[in-house]
C-alpha positions as CSV (number, residue, x, y, z in Angstrom):
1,X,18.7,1.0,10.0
2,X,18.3,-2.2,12.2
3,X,14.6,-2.8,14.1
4,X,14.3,-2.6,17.1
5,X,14.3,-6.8,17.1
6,X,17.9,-6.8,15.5
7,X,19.1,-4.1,18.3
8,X,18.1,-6.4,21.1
9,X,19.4,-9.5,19.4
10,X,22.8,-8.2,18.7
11,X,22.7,-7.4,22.5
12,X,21.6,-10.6,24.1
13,X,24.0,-12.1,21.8
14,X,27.2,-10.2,22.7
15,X,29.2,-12.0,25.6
16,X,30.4,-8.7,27.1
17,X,27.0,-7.1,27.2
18,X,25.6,-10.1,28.2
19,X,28.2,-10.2,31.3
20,X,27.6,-6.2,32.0
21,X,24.1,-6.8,32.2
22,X,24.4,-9.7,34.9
23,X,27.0,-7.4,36.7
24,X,24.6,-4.4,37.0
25,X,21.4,-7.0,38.1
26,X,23.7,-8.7,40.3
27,X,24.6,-4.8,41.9
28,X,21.1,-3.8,42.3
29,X,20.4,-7.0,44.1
30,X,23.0,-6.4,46.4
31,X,22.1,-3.0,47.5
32,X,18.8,-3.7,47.6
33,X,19.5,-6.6,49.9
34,X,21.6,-4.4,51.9
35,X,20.9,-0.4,51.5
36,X,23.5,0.2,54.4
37,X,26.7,-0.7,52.7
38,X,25.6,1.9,49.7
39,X,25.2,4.2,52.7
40,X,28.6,3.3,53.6
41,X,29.9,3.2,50.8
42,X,28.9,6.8,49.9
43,X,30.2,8.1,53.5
44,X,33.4,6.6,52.9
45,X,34.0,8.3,49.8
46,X,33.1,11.8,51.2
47,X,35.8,11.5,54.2
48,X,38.5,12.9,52.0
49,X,36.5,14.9,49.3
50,X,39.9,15.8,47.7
51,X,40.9,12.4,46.7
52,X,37.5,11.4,45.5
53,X,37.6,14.4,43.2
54,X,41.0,13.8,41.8
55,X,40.3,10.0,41.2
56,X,36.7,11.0,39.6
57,X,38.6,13.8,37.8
58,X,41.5,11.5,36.3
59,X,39.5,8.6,35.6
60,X,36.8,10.8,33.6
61,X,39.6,12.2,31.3
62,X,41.4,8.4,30.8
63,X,38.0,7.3,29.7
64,X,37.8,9.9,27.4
65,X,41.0,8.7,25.8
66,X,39.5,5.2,25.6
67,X,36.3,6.3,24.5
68,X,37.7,8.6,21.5
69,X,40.6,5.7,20.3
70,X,37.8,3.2,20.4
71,X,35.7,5.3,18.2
72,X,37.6,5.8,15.3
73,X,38.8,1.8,15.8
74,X,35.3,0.8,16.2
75,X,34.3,3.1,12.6
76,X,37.3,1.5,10.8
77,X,36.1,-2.1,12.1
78,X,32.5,-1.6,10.9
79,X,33.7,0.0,7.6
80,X,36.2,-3.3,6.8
81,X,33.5,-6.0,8.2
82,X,31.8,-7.7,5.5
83,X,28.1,-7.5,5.6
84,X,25.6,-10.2,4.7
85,X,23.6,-8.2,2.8
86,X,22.9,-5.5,1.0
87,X,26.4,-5.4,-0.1
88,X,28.3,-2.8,-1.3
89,X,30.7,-4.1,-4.1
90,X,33.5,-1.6,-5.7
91,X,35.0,-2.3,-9.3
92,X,38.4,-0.9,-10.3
93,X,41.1,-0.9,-12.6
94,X,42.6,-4.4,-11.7
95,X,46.7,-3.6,-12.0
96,X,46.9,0.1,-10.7
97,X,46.3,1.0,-7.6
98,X,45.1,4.6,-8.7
99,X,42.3,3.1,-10.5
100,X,41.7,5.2,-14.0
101,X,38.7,3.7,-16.1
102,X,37.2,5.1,-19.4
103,X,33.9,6.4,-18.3
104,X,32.1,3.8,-21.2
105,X,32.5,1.1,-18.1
106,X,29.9,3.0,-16.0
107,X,26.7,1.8,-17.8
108,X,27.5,-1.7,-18.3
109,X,28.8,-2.2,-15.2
110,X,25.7,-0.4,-13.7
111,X,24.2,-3.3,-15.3
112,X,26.5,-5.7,-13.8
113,X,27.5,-6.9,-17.5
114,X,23.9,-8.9,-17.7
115,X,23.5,-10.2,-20.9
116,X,20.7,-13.6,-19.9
117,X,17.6,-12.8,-18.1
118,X,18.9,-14.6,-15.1
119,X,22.1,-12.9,-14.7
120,X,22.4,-10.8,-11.3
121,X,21.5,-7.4,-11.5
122,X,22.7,-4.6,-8.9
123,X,20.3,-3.1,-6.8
124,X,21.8,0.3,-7.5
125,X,25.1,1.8,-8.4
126,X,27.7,4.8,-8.8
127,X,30.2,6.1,-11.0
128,X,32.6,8.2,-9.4
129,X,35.5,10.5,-10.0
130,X,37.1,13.4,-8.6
131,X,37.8,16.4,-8.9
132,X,40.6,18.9,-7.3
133,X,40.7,22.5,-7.8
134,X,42.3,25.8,-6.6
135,X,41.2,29.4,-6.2
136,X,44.6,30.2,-6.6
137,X,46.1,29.5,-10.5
138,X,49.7,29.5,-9.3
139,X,49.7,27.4,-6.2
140,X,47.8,24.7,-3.9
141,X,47.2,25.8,-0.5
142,X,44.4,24.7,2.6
143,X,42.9,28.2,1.9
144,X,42.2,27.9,-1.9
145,X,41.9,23.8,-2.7
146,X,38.5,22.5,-3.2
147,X,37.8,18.9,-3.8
148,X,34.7,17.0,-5.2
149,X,33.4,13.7,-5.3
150,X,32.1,13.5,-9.2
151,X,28.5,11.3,-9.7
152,X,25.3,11.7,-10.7
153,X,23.6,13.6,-8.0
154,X,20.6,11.7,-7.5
155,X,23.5,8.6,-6.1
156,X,24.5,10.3,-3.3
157,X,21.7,9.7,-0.7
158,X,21.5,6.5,-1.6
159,X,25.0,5.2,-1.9
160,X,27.3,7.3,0.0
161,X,28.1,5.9,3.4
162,X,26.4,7.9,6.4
163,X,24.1,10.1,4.8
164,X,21.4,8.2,6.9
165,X,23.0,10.3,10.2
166,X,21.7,13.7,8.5
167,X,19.0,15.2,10.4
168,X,15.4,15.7,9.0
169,X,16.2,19.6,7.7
170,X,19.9,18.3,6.2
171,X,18.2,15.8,4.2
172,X,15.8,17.9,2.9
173,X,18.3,20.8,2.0
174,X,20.5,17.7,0.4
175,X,17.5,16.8,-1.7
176,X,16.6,20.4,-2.6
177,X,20.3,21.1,-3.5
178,X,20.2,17.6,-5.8
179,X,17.2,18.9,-7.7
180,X,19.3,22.0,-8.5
181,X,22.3,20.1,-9.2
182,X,20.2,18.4,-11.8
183,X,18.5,21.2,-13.4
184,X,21.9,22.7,-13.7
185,X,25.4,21.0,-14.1
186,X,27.5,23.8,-13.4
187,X,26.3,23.8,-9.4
188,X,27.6,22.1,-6.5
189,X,27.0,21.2,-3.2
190,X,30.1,21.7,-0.9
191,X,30.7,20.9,3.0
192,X,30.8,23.8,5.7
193,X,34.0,23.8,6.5
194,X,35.3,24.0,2.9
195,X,33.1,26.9,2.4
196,X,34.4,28.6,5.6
197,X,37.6,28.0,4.5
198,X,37.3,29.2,1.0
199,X,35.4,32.2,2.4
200,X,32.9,31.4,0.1
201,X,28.2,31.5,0.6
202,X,25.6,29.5,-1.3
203,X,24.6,31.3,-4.0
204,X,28.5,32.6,-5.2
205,X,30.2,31.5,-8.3
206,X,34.2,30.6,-8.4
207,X,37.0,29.2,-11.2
208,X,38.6,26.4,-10.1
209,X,42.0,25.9,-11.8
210,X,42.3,21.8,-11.7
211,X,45.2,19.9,-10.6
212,X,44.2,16.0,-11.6
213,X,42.8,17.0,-15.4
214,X,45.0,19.4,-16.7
215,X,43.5,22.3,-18.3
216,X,40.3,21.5,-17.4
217,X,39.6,25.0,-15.5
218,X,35.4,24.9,-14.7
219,X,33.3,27.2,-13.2
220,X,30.9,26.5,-10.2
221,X,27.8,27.9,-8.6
222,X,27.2,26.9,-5.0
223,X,23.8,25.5,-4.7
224,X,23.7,24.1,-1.0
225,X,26.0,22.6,1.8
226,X,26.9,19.6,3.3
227,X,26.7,19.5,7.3
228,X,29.2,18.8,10.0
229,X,30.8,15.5,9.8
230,X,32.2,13.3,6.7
231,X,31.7,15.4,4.3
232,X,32.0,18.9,6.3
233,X,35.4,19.2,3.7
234,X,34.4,17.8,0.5
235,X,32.2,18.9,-2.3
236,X,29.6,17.2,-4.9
237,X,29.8,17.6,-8.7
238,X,27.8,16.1,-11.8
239,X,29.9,13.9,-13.5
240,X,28.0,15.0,-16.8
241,X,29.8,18.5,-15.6
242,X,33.4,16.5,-16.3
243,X,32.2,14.8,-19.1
244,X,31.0,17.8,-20.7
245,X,34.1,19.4,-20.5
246,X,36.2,17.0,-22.4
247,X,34.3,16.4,-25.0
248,X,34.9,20.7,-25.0
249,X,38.4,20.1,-25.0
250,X,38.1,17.7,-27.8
251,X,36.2,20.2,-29.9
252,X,38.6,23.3,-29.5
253,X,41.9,20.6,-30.1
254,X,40.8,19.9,-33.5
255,X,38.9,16.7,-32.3
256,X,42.1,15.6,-30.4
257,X,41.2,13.8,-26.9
258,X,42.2,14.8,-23.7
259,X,45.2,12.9,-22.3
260,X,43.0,11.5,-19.8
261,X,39.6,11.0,-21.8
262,X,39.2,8.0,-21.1
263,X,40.7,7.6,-17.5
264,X,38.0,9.7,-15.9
265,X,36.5,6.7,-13.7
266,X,38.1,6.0,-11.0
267,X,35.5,3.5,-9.1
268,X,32.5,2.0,-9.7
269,X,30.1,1.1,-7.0
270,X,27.3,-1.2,-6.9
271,X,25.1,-2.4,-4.3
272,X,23.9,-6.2,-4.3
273,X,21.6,-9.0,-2.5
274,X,24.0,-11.1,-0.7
275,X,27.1,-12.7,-1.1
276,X,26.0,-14.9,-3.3
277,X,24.5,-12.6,-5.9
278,X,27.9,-10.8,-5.2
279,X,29.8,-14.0,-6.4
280,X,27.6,-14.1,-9.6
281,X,27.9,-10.7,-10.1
282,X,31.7,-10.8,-9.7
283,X,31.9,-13.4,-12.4
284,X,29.7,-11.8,-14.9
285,X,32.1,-8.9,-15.0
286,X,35.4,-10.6,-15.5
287,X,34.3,-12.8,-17.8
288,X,31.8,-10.5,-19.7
289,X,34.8,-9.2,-22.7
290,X,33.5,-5.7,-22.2
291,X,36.4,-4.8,-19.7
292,X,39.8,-5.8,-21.0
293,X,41.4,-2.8,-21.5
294,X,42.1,-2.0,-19.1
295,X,41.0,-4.7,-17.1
296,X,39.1,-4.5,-14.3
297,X,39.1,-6.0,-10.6
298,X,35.6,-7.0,-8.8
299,X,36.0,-7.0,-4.6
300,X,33.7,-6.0,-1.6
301,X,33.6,-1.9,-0.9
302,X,34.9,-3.6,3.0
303,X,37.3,-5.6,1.4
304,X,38.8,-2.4,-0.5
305,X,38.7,-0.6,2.4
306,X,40.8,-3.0,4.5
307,X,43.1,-2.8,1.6
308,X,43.6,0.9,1.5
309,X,43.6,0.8,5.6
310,X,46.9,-1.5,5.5
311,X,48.9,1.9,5.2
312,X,47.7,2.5,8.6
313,X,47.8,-1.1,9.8
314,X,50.6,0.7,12.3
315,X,49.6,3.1,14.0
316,X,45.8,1.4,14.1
317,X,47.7,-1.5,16.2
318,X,49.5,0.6,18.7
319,X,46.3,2.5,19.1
320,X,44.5,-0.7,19.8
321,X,47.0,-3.1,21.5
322,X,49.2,-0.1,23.4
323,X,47.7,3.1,23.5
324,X,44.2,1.7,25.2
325,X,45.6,-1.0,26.9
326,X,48.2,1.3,28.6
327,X,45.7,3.9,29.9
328,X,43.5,1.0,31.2
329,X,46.0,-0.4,33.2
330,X,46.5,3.8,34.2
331,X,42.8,3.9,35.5
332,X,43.5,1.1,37.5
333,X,46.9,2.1,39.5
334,X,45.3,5.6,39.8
335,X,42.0,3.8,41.2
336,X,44.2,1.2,43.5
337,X,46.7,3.9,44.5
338,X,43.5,6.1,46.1
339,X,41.8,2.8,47.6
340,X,45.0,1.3,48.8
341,X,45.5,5.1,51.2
342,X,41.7,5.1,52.2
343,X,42.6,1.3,53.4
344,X,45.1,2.2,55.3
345,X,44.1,5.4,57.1
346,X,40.7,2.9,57.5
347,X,42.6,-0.1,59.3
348,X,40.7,0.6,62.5
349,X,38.0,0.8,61.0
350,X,38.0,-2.8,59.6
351,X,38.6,-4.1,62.8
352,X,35.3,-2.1,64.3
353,X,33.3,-3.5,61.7
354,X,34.6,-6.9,62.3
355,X,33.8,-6.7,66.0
356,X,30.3,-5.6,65.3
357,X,30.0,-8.5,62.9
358,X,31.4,-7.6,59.8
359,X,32.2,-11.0,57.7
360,X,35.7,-10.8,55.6
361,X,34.0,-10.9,52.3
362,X,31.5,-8.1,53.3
363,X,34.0,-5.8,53.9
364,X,35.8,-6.7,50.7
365,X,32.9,-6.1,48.8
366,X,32.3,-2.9,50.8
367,X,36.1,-1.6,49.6
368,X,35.4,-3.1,45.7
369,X,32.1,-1.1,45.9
370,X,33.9,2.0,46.8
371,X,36.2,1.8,43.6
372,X,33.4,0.5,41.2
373,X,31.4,2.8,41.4
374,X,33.8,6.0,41.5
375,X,35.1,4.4,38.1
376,X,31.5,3.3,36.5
377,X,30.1,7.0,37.6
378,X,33.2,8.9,35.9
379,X,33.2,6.4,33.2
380,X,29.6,7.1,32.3
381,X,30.0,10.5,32.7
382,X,32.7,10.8,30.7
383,X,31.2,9.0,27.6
384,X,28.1,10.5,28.1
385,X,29.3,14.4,28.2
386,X,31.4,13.2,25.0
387,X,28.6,12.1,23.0
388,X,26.7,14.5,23.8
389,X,29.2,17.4,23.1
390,X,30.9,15.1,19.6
391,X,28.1,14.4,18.0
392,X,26.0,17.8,18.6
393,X,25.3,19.5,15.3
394,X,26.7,22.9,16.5
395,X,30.1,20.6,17.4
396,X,32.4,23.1,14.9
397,X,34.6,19.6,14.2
398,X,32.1,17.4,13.3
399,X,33.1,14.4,15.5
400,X,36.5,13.3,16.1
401,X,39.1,15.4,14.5
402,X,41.5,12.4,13.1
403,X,42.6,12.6,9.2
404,X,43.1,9.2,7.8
405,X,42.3,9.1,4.4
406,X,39.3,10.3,3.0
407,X,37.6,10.3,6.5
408,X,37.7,13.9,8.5
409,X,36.6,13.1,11.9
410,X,34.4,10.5,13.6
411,X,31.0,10.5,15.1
412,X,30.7,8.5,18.4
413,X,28.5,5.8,18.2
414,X,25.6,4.9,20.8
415,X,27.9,1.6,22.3
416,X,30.1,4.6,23.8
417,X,27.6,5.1,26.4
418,X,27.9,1.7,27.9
419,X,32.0,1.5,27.1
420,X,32.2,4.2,29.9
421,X,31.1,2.7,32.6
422,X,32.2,-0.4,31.5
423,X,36.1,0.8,30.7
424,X,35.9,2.7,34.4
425,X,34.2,0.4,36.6
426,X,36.2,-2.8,35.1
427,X,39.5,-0.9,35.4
428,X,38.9,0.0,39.3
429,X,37.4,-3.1,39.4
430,X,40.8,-5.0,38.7
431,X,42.7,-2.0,40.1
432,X,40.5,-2.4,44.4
433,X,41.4,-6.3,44.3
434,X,44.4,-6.2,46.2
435,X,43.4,-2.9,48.4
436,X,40.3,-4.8,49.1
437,X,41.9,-8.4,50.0
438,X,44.3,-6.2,52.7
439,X,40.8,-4.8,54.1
440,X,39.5,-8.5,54.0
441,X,43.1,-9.5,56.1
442,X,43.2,-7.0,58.7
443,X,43.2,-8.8,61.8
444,X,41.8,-7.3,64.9
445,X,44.1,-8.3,67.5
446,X,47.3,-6.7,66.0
447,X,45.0,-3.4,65.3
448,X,43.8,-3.0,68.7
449,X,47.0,-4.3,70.4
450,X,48.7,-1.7,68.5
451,X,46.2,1.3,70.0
452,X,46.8,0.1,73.4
């Protein structure tokens, strides 16, 4: 997790923070310079309640939109952005896309094929298969399929991605559940809403009749759960588990292999310094002789990632350049639209507050205030309540609810909080320009020539 120092430097060095944060001082010096035009502003808005409401109510559910579309772009982006250290690095079979290794890769590779005291070791690593099983012997359906990630246990915490959002008590059930994991290969660890929908507890045991190793039918004790979120619909297994029974299915075959003996793993993962080390480590692996057949493929876990992600490349543009977009430029008619009414219904007004010595750009800023702060109030609001309410532990959909992939649902991150008012108050912001200038232009001859 960054410091407290990185936070604040990844903030003062972000153009668009940096410009919110001059927008909000330059705000507070305003209406501390003036306290009557917040006054004003605030009667303005409660002359027609209704329309306040409705523009609150609309821009508070568009910034919803925004904030949950940025979310799961805003994972995606931080999952395919290449770190500068501690990187993660993935090794697969280098000409199929469904990568199927013989499981004699995992320990030299967890070596990173070091042979000289100076070659680059990994910092840590992880074999890993899977698993997927069925209640049901004859068929495959949502009620009876289990699936499992296949490692050694004790890899999870430290090299699956998010396990550092677990709470205090969910680590240390996670940990408890390992140690039983360990002590016994036959028990698992499975996510809540897997077990809800298997109608299954801790503590019961199940077949599973597997559909990615034929014949391979194991048995499973539930040992503990994994919480809301990533992993609410997957399980954990010990690889030793998978290994163990193919070397079975050797023995009772007359010492004839299983048809997939040795294409059990299906990625290797291993954490390094920097991308330098990564470079080293890349090389000592392709050129090491120990993987040729098959042969293997060396590339960041980001850079796989992006790979996999270019089924989606799509839909995650028109989420990105039409779907947000669109309901931007929505929060801003709907904002303009309620301003440009109160304008006109205010004309007289204007031309009061002109007489009494009112400048042009006072009054302008008076109207842009109005709309500013209706949309930065719902926007806030808005991402706020969602935060809150997503990323609860009692949320029953553990974030986000958008399948793509491996990945469930999404978590909202803390930047939501200031996306709000940002996405709200810049939309109404753009939206009270030309309601405003119209305020600014009202001339106060025609008004009062047209009341006499």
């Amino acid at each position: 997790m960054p410091s407290n120092m990185e936070q604040l430097v990844a903030f003062l060095t972000d153009p668009v923070r940096l410009l919110l944060l001059a927008a909000a001082i330059l705000g507070v010096y305003l209406v501390g310079a003036n306290r009557r035009s917040l006054v004003f502003i605030f009667k303005s808005l409660s002359r027609n309640k209704i329309r306040t409401v409705l523009s609150v109510i609309a821009t508070f559910f568009l910034v919803l939109i925004v904030t949950s579309v940025w979310t799961i772009l805003y994972k995606l982006d931080q999952m395919t952005k290449e770190q500068s250290k501690d990187l993660k690095v993935m090794v697969t079979e280098k000409w199929q896309a469904r990568s199927q290794m013989p499981l004699t890769y995992a320990k030299p590779l967890a070596s990173g094929a070091a042979k000289r005291p100076d070659d680059v070791k990994p910092q840590d690593d992880m074999a890993w298969s899977f698993y997927l099983g069925s209640l049901d012997p004859t068929k495959l359906t949502p009620e009876s399929i289990v699936f499992f990630f296949c490692m050694n246990p004790d890899k999870f915490p430290t090299m699956m991605d998010d396990v550092d959002q677990f709470t205090a008590p969910q680590r240390a059930d996670l940990d408890r559940s390992i140690e039983l994991m360990k002590r016994d290969k036959r028990k698992v660890i499975i996510g809540v809403k897997r077990l809800e929908a298997i109608n299954k507890k801790v503590g019961e045991r199940f077949k599973l009749t597997c559909q990615n190793f034929k014949d391979l039918d194991l048995e499973f004790e539930i040992c503990g759960t994994l919480p809301e979120g990533r992993y609410a619909n997957a399980g954990v297994m010990n690889i030793d588990y998978l290994q163990d029974a193919l070397d079975q299915y050797a023995r009772d075959h007359r010492g004839i292999p299983h048809a997939q003996a040795d294409k059990v793993l299906m990625f290797e993962f291993l954490k390094t310094d920097d991308i330098v080390s990564f470079q080293r480590l890349a090389e000592q692996i392709t050129t090491s002789g120990l993987f040729t057949s098959p042969p293997v493929k060396v590339e960041t876990a980001s850079s796989g990632v992006a790979s996999f992600m270019d089924a989606y490349r799509d839909l995650l543009w028109a989420m990105r350049w039409l779907l947000a977009p669109a309901i931007l430029v929505t929060i801003s008619l709907v904002i303009s639209n309620a301003i440009s009414i109160s304008v006109r219904e205010r004309r007289t007004e204007m031309a009061v507050l002109k007489v009494l010595g009112f400048t042009p750009m006072r009054i302008l800023f008076l109207v842009i205030g109005e709309a500013v702060l209706v949309g930065a109030v719902s926007g806030f609001a808005s991402s706020g309540l969602a935060y809150w309410l997503i990323n609860s532990d009692w949320n029953p959909m553990g974030g986000i609810p958008f399948q793509i992939g491996w990945m469930q649902a999404f978590r909202i991150p803390s930047d939501a909080l200031w996306w709000g008012p940002a996405v709200g108050g810049g939309a109404a912001f753009v939206g009270s320009i030309l309601p405003a200038l119209s305020a600014r232009n009202v001339k106060v001859s025609e008004v009062f020539s047209k009341i006499a």
